[in-house]
N, C-alpha and C positions, 0 to 999 in steps of 0.2 A: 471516903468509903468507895467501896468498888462498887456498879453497875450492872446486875448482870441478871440473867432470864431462868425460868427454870427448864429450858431446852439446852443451856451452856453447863448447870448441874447435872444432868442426864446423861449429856457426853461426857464431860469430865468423868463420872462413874464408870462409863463404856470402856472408857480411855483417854487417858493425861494427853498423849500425843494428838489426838483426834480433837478433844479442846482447844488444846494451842493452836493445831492448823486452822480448824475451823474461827473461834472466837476470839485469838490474839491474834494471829498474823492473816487471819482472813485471806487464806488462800482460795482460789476459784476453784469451782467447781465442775464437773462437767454436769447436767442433770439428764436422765435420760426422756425420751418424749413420752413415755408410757408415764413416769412421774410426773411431768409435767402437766400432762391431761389431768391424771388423777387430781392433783394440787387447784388444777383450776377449776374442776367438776367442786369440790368440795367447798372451796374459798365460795364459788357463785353458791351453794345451796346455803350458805350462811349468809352471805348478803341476804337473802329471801327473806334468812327465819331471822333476821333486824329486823329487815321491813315491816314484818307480820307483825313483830311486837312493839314496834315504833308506833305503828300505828292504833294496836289494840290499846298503847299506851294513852293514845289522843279520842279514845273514846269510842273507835273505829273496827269496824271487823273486817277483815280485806276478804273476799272473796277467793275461791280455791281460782277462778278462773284469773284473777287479778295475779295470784302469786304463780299462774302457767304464763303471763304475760310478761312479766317481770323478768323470767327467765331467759326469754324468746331476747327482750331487748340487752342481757345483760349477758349471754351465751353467744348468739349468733353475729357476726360483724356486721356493720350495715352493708356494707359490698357484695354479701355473700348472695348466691344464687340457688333457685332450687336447684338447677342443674348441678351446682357444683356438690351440692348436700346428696343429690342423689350419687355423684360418682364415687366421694369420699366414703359410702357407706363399702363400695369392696375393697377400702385400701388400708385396714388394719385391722388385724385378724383381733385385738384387746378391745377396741370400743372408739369412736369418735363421736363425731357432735352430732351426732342425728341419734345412733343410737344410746348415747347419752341423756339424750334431750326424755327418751322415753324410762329410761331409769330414774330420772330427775322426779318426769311427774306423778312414777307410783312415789315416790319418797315425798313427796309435796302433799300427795293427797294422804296419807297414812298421818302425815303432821299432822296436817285440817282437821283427819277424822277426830285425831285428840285432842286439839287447842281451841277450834272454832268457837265453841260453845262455853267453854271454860269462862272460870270467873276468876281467873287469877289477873292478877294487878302489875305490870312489869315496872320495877322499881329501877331496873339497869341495865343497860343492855349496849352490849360490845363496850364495856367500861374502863379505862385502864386506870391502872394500878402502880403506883412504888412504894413499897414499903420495906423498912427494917427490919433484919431476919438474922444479923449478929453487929458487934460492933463498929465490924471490917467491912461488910456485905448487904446492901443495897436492891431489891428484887423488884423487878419490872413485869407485869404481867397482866390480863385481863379476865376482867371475868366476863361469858359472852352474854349470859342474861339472869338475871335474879329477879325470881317473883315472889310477888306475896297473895297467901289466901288466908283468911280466918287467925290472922298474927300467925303464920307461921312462914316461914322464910326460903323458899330454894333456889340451889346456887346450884347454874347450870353449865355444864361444859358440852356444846355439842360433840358430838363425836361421829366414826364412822366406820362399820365392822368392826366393833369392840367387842374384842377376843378374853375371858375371862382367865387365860392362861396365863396371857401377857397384862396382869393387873401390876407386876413391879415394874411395866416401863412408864407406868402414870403416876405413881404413889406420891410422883416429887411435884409432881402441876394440882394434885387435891391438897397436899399438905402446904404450898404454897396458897391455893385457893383458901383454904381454912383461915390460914394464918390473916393474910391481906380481909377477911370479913371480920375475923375477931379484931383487927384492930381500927377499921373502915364503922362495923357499925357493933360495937364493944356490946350496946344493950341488949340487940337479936340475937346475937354468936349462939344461946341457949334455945332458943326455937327456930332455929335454923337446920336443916338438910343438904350436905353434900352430894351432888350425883351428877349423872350424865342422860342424855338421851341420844340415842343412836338411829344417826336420820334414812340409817339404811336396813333396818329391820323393819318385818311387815306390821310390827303394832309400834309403833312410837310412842316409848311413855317414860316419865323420871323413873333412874336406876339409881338405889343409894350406893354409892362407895365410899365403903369403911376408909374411915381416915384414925389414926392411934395418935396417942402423947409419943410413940417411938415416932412418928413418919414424922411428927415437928420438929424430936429431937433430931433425925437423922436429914432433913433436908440443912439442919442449922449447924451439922456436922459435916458433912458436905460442902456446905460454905464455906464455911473457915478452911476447910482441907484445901480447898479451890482455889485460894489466894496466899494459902501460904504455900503452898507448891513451889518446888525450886528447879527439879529438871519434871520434864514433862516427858515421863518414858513411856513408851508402847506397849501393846500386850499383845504383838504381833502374832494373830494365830491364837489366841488364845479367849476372844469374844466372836459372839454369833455374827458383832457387825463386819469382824472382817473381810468375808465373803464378801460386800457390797461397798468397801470403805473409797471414796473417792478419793480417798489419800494413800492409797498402796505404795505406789512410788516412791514418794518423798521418805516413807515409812521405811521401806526397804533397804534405804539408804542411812539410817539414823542409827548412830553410834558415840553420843554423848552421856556416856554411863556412868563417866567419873564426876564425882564432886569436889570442886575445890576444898585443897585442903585448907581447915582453920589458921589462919594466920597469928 
C-alpha cells in the first residue's frame, strides 16, 4: 500500500505535475523568507497550545504569563541581542521577530481568555495517525488536539486566518480527520465534533466544519486516482497555484503527452 499525507492529495487535485515534482521526485524548493517567517510564527504558536494542553492534561493550568515565556525561549535565539531586535524592527516592511513576538501575545492571550478556565479534558494532542483510506492507500496524518467534556468529543485542527471561501482547500485534512477518529475511536465517532480554532482571530473559540459521506467518498476517490495515475500532466495556466508554483520551470518544459501504446 502506498503512503501518503493529505497535503500530497490536495496537490495532486491542484495538479498531477506539481504532485510528482513535489511528492515523487522531491524536487527543491526555493521558499521565500516572508514564508518562511510566516511557517515558523505558526509552527512556534502551536508548540505553545501543546504545551498548554500537555500540561492542562497533567492536572495543570499554565499561566498566560508562562505561555509569554514559552515563546521568548522558543522564538528568540539565545545569541540574540536587544540591540539587534531593536535594528531588525526597520528591516522588513511584512513583520519580523519583535513585531511578531507582539502578535503572538494578543493570539496567546485571546487562547487564555477561552481555555484557562475550561473544563475540557485533553484526550490527544499533536497525535499521529496512519490509517486505511482504500485498498492501494495508506494516510498519514495528525490530529493536533482532541478534548472531551461531558462525553462529548472535539477534534481540533489549529489554524490561522481561516478564510470561509477557501473551505474546499481543507475538505481533504476534515474528511481525512473524520475518517482516522472513526476508526481510532469507532465508539465516540457519534458524539464527536469536527472543527477548527483560529489562533488569529480576536475571540478564539471551536468552529464546526461540515464534513459530508461525499468528502469521505471523495478523499477515497482521490486516492486511488493518485496511485493509479500514469502520466502526471500539468494544468499549466489553468490553477490559481500557478501564479506561485515553484515548479514553473521544470513545468515549462514538460511534454510527455503521449501514452504508450498497448502492446
Amino acid at each position: 500500500m502506498k503512503l501518503t499525507t493529505p497535503k500530497a492529495i490536495t496537490d495532486f487535485q491542484t495538479c498531477a505535475l506539481l504532485f510528482e515534482y513535489r511528492h515523487n521526485q522531491k524536487l527543491p524548493e526555493t521558499i521565500g523568507g516572508r514564508d518562511l517567517l510566516a511557517t515558523r510564527f505558526e509552527n512556534t504558536l502551536k508548540e505553545i497550545i501543546y504545551y498548554f494542553f500537555y500540561k492542562k492534561q497533567g492536572g495543570y493550568t499554565p499561566s498566560y504569563a508562562s505561555l509569554l515565556n514559552r515563546w521568548e525561549k522558543l522564538w528568540f535565539a539565545d545569541n540574540i541581542s536587544s540591540y539587534d531586535i531593536m535594528t531588525e524592527q526597520h528591516e522588513s516592511a511584512y513583520g519580523n521577530t519583535a513585531s511578531l513576538t507582539t502578535k503572538a501575545a494578543g493570539a496567546l492571550l485571546a487562547f487564555y481568555e477561552s481555555y484557562s478556565d475550561e473544563t475540557y479534558i485533553p484526550i490527544a494532542i499533536n497525535e499521529e495517525y496512519i490509517i486505511p483510506v482504500t485498498k492501494k492507500v495508506k494516510l498519514k496524518d495528525k490530529f493536533d488536539v482532541i478534548l472531551s467534556k461531558n462525553n462529548k468529543y472535539y477534534v481540533i485542527k489549529i489554524m490561522f486566518n481561516y478564510r470561509n471561501n477557501h473551505q474546499h482547500m481543507y475538505q481533504v485534512d476534515f474528511a481525512a480527520m473524520r475518517s482516522a477518529f472513526a476508526i481510532k475511536h469507532q465508539a465516540r465517532v457519534h458524539n464527536a465534533y469536527f472543527g477548527y480554532i483560529d489562533l488569529l482571530q480576536p475571540k478564539v473559540s471551536f468552529i464546526d466544519f461540515e464534513t459530508t459521506k461525499e468528502d469521505i467518498d471523495s478523499l477515497n476517490f482521490w486516492a486511488n486516482e493518485m496511485v493509479e495515475e500514469e502520466i502526471f500532466a500539468p494544468r499549466r495556466g489553468l490553477t490559481w497555484y500557478c501564479k506561485k508554483c515553484p515548479f514553473d520551470k521544470p513545468c515549462s518544459k514538460w511534454s510527455n503527452w503521449k501514452k504508450d501504446e498497448p502492446k
